[in-house]
C-alpha positions as CSV (number, residue, x, y, z in Angstrom):
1,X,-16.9,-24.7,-40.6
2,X,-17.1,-21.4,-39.2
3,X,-13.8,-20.5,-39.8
4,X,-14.1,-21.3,-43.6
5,X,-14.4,-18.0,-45.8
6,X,-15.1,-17.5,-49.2
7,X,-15.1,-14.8,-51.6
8,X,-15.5,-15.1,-55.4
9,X,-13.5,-12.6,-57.5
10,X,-16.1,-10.0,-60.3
11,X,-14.2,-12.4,-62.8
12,X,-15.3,-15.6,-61.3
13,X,-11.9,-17.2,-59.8
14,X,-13.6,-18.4,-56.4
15,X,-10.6,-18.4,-52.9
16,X,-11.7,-20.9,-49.8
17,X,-9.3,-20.0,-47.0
18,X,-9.6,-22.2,-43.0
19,X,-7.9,-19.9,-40.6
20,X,-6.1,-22.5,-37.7
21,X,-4.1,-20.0,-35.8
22,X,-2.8,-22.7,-33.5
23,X,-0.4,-24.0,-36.2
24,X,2.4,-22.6,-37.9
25,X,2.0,-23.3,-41.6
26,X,-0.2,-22.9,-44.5
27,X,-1.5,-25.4,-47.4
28,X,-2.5,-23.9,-50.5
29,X,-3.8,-24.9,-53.6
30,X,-4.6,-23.5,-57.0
31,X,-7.2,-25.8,-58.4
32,X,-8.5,-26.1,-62.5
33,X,-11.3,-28.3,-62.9
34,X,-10.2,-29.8,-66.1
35,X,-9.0,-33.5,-66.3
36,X,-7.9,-36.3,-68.6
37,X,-11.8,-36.2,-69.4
38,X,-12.1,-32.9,-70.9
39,X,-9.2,-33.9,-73.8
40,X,-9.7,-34.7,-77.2
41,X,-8.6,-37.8,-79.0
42,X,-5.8,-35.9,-80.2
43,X,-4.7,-34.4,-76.5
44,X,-4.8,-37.5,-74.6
45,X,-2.6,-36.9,-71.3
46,X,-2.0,-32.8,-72.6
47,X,-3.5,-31.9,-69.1
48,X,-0.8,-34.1,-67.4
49,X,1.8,-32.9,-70.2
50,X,0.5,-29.1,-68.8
51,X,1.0,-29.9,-65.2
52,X,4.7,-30.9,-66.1
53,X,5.0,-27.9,-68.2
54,X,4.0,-25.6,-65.8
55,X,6.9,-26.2,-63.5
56,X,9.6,-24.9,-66.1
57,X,9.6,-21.3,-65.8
58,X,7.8,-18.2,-66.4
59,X,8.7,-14.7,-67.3
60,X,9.6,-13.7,-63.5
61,X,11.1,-17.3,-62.0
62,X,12.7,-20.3,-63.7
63,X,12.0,-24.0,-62.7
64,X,14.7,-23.7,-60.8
65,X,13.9,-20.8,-59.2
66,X,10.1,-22.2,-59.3
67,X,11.4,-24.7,-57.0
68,X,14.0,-23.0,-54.7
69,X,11.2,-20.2,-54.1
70,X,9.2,-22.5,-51.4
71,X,12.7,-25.5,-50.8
72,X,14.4,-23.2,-49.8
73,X,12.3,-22.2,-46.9
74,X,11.8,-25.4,-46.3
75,X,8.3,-26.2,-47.6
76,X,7.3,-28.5,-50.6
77,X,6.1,-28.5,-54.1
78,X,4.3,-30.4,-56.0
79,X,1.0,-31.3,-58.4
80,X,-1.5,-33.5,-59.8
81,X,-3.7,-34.3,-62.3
82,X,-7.0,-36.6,-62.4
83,X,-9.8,-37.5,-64.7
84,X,-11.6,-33.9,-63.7
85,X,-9.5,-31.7,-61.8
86,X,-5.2,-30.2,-61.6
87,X,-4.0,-29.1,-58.8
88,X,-0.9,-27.0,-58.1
89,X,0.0,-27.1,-54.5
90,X,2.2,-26.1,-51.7
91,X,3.1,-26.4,-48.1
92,X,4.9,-23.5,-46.4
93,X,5.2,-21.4,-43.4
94,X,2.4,-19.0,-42.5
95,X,5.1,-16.4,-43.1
96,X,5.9,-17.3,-46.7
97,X,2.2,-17.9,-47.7
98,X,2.5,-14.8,-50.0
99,X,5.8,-16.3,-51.6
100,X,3.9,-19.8,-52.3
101,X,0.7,-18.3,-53.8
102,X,2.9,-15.8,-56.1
103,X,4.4,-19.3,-57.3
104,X,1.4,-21.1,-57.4
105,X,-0.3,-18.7,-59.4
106,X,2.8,-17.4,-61.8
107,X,2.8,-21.1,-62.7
108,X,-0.6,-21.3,-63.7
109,X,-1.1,-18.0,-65.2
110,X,2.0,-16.9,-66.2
111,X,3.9,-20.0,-68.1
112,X,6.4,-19.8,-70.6
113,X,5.6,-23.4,-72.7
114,X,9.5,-22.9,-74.2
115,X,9.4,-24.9,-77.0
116,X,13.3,-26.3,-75.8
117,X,11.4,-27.4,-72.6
118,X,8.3,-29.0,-74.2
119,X,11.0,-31.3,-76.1
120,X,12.9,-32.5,-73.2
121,X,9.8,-32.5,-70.8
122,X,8.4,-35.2,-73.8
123,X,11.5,-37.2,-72.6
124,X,10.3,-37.1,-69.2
125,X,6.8,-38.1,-69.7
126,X,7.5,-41.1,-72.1
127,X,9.9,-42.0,-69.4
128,X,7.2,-42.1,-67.2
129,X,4.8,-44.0,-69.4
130,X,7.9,-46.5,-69.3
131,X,8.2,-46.7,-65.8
132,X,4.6,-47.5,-65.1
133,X,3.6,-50.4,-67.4
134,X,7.3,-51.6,-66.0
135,X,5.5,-51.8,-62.5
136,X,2.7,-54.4,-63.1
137,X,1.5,-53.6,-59.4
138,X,0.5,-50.4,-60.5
139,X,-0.5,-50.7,-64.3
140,X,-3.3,-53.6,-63.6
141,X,-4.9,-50.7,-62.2
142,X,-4.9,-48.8,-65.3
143,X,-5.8,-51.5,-68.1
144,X,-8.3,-52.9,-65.4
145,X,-10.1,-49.3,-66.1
146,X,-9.5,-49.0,-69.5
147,X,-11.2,-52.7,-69.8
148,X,-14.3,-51.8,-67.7
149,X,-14.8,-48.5,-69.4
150,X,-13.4,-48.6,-73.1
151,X,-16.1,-46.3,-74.6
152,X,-15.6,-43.9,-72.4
153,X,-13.5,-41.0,-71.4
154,X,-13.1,-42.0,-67.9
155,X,-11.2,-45.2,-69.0
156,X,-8.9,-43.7,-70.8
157,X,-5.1,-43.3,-69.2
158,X,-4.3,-39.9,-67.6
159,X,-1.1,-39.5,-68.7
160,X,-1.8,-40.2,-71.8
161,X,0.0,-42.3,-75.0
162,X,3.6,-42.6,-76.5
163,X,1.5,-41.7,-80.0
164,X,-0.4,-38.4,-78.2
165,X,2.5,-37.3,-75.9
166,X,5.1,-37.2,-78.7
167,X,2.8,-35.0,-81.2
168,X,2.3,-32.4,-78.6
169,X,3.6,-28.6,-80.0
170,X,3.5,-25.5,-78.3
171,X,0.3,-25.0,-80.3
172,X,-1.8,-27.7,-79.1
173,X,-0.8,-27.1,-75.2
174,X,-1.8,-23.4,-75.3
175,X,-5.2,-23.6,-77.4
176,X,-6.0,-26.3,-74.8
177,X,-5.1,-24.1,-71.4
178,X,-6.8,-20.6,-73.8
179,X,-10.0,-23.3,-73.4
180,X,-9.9,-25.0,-70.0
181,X,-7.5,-22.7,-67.5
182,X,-9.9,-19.6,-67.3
183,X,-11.5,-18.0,-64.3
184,X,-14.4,-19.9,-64.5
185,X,-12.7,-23.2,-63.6
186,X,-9.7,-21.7,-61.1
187,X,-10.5,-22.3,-57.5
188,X,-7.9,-21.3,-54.9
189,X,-7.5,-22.9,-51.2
190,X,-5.6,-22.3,-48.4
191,X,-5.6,-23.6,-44.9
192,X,-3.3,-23.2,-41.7
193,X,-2.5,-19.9,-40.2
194,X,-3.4,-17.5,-43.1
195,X,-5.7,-14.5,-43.5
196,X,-8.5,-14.6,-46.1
197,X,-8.0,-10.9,-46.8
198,X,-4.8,-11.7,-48.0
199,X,-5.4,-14.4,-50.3
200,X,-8.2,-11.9,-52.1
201,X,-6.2,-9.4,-52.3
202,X,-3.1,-11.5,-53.9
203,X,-5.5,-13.7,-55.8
204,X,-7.0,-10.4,-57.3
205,X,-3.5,-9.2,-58.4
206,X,-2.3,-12.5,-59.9
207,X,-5.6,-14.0,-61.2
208,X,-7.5,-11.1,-61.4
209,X,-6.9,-10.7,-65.4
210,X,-8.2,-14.4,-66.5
211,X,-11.0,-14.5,-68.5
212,X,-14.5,-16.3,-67.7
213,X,-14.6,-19.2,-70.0
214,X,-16.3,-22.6,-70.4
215,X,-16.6,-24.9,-67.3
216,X,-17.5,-28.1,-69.0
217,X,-20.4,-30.8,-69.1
218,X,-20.7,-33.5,-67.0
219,X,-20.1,-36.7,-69.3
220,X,-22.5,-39.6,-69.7
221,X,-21.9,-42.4,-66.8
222,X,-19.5,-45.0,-68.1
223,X,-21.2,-48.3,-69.6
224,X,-18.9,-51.2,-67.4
225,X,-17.9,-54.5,-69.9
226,X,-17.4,-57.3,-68.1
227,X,-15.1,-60.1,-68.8
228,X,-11.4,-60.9,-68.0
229,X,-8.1,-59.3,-69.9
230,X,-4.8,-61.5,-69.2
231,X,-1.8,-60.3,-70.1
232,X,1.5,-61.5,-70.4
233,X,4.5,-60.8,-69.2
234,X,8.1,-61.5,-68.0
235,X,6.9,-61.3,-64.2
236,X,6.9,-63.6,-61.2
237,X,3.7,-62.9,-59.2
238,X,0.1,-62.4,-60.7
239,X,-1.2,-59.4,-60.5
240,X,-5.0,-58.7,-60.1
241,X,-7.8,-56.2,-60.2
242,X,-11.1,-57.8,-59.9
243,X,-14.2,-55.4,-60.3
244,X,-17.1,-54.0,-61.4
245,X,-18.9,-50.6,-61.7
246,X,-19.5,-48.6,-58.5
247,X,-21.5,-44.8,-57.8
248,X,-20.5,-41.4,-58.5
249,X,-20.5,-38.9,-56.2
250,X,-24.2,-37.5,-56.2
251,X,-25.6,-41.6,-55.9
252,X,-27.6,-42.3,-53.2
253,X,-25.5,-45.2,-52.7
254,X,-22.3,-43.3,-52.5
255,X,-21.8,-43.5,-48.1
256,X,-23.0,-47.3,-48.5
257,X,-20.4,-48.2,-50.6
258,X,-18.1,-46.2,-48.6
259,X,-18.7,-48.5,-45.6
260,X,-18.9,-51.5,-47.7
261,X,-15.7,-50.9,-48.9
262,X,-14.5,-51.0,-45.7
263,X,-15.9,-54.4,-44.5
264,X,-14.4,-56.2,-47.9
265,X,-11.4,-54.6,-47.7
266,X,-10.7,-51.7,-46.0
267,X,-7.5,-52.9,-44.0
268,X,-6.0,-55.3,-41.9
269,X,-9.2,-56.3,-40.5
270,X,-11.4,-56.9,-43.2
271,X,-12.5,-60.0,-44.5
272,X,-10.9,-60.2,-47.5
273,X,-7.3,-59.6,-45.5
274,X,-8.1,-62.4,-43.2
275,X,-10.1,-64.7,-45.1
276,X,-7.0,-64.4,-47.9
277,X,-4.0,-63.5,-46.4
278,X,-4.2,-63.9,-42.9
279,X,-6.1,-67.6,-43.2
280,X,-4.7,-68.9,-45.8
281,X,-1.1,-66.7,-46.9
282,X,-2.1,-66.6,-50.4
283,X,-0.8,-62.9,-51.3
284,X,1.6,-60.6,-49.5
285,X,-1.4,-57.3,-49.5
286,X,-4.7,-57.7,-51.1
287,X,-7.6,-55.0,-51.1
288,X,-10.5,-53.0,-52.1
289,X,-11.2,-49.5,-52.9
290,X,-14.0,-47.2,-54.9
291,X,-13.2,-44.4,-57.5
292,X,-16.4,-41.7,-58.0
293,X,-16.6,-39.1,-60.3
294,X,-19.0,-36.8,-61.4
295,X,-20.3,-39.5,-63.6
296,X,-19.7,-42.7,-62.6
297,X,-17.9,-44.8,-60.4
298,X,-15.9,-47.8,-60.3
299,X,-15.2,-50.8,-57.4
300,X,-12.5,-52.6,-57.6
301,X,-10.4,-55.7,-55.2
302,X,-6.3,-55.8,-55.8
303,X,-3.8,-57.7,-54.9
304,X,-0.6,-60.1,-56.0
305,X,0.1,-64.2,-56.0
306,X,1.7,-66.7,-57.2
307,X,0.8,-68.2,-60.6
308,X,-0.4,-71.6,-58.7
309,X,-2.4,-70.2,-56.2
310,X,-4.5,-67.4,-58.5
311,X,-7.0,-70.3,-59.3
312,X,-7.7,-70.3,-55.3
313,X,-7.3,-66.7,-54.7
314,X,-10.2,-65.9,-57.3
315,X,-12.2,-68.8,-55.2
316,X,-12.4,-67.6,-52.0
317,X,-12.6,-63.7,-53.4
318,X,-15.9,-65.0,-55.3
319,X,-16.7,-66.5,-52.4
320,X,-17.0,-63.6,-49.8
321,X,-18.6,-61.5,-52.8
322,X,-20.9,-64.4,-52.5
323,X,-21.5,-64.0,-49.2
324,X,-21.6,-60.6,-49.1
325,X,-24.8,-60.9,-51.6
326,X,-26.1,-63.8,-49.3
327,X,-26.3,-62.8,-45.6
328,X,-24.4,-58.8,-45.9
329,X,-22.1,-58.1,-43.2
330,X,-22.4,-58.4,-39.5
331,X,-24.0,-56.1,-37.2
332,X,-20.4,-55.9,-35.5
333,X,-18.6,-55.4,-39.2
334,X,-20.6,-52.9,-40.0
335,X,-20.4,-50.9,-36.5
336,X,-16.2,-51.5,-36.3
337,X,-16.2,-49.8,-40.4
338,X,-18.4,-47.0,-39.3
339,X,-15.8,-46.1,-36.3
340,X,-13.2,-46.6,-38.7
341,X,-14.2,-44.2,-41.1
342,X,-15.4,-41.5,-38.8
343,X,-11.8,-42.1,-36.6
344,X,-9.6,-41.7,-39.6
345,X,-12.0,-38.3,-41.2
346,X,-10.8,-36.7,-37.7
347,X,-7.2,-37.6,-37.9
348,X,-7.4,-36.2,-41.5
349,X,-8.7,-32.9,-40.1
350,X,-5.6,-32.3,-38.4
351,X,-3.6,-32.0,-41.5
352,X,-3.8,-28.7,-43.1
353,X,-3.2,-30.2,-46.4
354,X,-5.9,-32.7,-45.9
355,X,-8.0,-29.5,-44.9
356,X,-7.1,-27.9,-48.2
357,X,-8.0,-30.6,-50.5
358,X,-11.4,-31.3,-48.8
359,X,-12.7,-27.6,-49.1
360,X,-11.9,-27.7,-52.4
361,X,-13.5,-31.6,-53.2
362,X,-16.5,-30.0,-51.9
363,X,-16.2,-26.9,-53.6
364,X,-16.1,-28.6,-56.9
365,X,-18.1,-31.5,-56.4
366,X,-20.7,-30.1,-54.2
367,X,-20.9,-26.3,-54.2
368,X,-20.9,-26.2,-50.8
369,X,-19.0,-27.0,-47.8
370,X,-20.3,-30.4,-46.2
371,X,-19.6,-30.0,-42.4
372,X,-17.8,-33.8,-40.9
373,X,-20.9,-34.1,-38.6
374,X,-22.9,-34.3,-41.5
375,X,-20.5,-36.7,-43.2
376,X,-20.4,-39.0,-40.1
377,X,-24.1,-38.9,-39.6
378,X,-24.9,-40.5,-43.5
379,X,-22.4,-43.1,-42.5
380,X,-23.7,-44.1,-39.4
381,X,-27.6,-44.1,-40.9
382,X,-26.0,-46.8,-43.0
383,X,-27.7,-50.2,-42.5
384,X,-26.5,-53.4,-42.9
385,X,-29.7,-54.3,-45.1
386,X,-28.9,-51.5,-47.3
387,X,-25.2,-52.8,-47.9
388,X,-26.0,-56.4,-48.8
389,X,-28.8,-54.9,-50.8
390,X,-26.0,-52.8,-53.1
391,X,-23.6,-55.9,-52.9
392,X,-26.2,-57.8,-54.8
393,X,-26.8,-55.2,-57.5
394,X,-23.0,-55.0,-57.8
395,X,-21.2,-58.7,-57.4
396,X,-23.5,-60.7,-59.4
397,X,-21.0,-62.7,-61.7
398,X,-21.7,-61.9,-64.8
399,X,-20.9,-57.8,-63.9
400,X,-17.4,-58.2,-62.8
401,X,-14.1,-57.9,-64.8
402,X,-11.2,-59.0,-64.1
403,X,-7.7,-57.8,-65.4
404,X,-4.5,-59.9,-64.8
405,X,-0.8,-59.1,-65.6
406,X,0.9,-62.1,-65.4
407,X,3.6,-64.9,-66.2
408,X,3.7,-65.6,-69.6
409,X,0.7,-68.8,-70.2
C-alpha cells in the first residue's frame, strides 16, 4: 500500500499510480463511472455503443492508428463496459507508458463520433447482439438477470437493444458523454514500473480541460421476482441459471457470501462439482458465482445438461441448497474456501493489470484503498454459523428463479 500514490487534479480527475520497479511493464486504465445504469430508456447500451465509438479515431490518430500506437510495441488494447463503470485500458512497456496514456486519454477526450463510423459501428454491435443470444451458454445469464430484476435498471442488458442501438445519432452519443464523461467521474490508474509524477503531469495536459460535472446517485436496490422463465430453442443441451438475490458491496454480508460462494461452487472442489458432476456426470461444468453493485447484488448457480437429466439436476441442486440451510458447511469447507480465496488474492497481486483494476474497484466503490491483509482478515473472521445463517435468508424456495434456454417443449 505504500507504494500507492494519489493526486487529484484542481478539476477533479483523480490518478492512482503502484510503482513495482522490479517489472518491466505498465497497466493503465482510464476509468468513467458511468454504466448501462445511468442510461435512459431511450440510450439503452449507448455507454457500450460509446466504448466502441471511442476506438475509431480522433483528431490526432485514427482507429487504425489508435491501435498500432500500443500493437506495434507489442502491448494490448482493449475496454469494457459494466452496469456502473467504462474502462479504457492498456498494457505496455514501462518505456511507452506515455504513448499508452496519450491514447488512452485522446480516446476518451478527444473523439471524433464520425457519423460514417457510428453507421457501420451499428453493424457491429447488432452483430454482436446476434452473436450472444446465438450462444445460449452465455445469454441464460442475461435473461436470468433481466427476470430477477425487471423493474430495475440493473436487469436491463448492457449492450443494449436492436430497437435502442439502431436509433442512436451523433446527437444522442455526445449529449450523453457532455453528461456522464466529465472530470468528476474520470479516474486514471496505472501500475508496473511508472512514475506518479508522470502520470500528473500527462494527465494534467490531456484531461486537465474537462469540466466537473454530475457523478450520479446510487439507485434503489433491485426488488428480485422469483419464478422460472423457459425458453425455447433449437439447442441440444439445457442451459441453466438458478438464483436468487445476493449483497452489494457495502452489506455486512458481502465476505460471507464471498466464502459461501466458494463452498457451493467455487471450483473443482466444491460440492456442487462433485455432488453433480463428479458423482453423478450430470453436466460437463456447473457453478456458482455473486454479482455486487453499489445497490444490490445477485447469486446465481450455472451450468448445462441434457433435456432428460435437468429434472435430476434441479434435485440434487435444491438439495445441497437444502443442506446448506440445514447444517451450513463443514468446519473443513469453510477453512479449504478461506485458503482458497486468500491464495488466489496473492497470485492476483502479481499481475500488474490485476493491480490496476483493484486500486481503481476500491477507488470507486470504497474511496479508499483496502490493504489485502485487511481483505483476508474479514474473510477468515467468517464463521461457519454466519454462512448457513445467510444461506437460509437466501435459498428458501420460494426466492429463487430459475431461467432455462432449452430444446424446444
Amino acid at each position: 500500500m505504500d507504494t500507492i500514490q494519489q493526486t487529484t487534479l484542481p478539476n477533479g480527475v483523480r490518478i492512482l499510480t503502484e510503482n513495482l520497479p522490479y517489472v518491466g511493464s505498465a497497466s493503465i486504465g482510464i476509468w468513467c463511472t458511468t454504466g448501462s445504469t445511468h442510461e435512459t430508456e431511450q440510450e439503452a447500451g449507448i455507454t457500450h455503443f460509446i466504448e466502441h465509438m471511442l476506438f475509431k479515431g480522433t483528431p490526432k490518430r485514427t482507429s487504425h492508428q489508435i491501435a498500432e500506437a500500443i500493437e506495434g510495441r507489442g502491448g494490448m488494447l482493449n475496454a469494457f463496459t459494466d452496469k456502473e463503470r467504462t474502462c479504457y485500458y492498456c498494457r505496455v512497456l514501462s518505456e511507452d507508458s506515455g504513448v499508452g496514456f496519450d491514447v488512452l486519454s485522446d480516446m476518451v477526450a478527444n473523439a471524433l463520433l464520425d457519423t460514417d463510423e457510428l453507421e457501420k459501428e451499428k453493424g457491429v454491435v447488432l452483430e454482436e447482439i446476434k452473436r450472444s443470444e446465438d450462444e445460449p451458454g452465455d445469454h441464460v445469464h442475461d435473461l436470468h438477470i433481466e427476470g430477477l430484476w425487471p423493474t430495475s435498471k440493473f436487469g436491463q442488458p448492457i449492450i443494449g437493444t436492436k430497437e435502442s442501438v439502431s436509433g442512436f445519432t451523433r446527437d444522442d452519443l455526445t449529449n450523453y458523454m457532455d453528461r456522464r464523461y466529465n472530470a468528476d467521474t474520470i479516474l486514471v490508474t496505472a501500475a508496473g514500473n511508472v512514475d506518479h509524477e508522470d502520470f500528473v503531469n500527462w494527465s494534467k495536459v490531456n484531461l486537465g480541460g474537462l469540466q466537473p460535472g454530475e457523478k450520479g446517485s446510487i439507485l434503489e436496490r433491485p426488488i428480485p421476482v422469483a419464478g422460472e422463465n423457459y425458453v425455447g430453442k433449437e439447442v441440444e443441451q439445457v442451459h441453466f441459471c438458478i438464483g436468487t438475490t445476493g449483497v452489494n458491496y457495502y452489506d455486512t454480508d458481502f465476505y460471507t457470501l464471498v466464502v459461501l460462494d466458494g463452498v457451493l461452487g467455487g471450483g473443482m472442489s466444491s460440492r456442487l462439482f462433485q455432488e453433480v458432476r463428479e458423482k453423478r456426470g450430470l453436466v460437463y461444468s456447473i457453478g456458482s458465482y455473486m454479482l455486487s453493485y453499489t445497490a444490490g447484488g445477485a447469486f446465481s448457480i450455472y451450468g448445462g445438461t441434457g433435456s432428460q437429466t435437468w429434472d435430476q439436476v434441479q434435485d440434487v441442486v435444491r438439495t445441497e441448497l437444502d443442506k446448506m440451510m440445514d447444517d451450513g458447511p463443514t468446519e473443513a469447507e469453510v477453512l479449504k474456501v478461506k485458503k482458497q480465496i486468500a491464495g488466489n488474492l496473492v497470485l492476483g497481486m502479481e499481475s500488474t493489470s490485476a493491480r490496476m483494476q483493484r486500486m481503481a474497484k476500491n477507488e470507486i466503490v470504497h474511496g479508499r484503498q483496502i490493504p489485502m491483509e485487511e481483505t483476508v482478515a474479514k474473510i477468515n473472521a467468517i464463521s461457519r454459523e454466519e454462512i448457513q445463517e445467510l444461506a437460509g435468508r437466501m435459498f428458501k424456495p420460494e426466492q429463487m428463479r430459475t431461467t432455462v434456454i432449452g430444446p424446444q417443449k
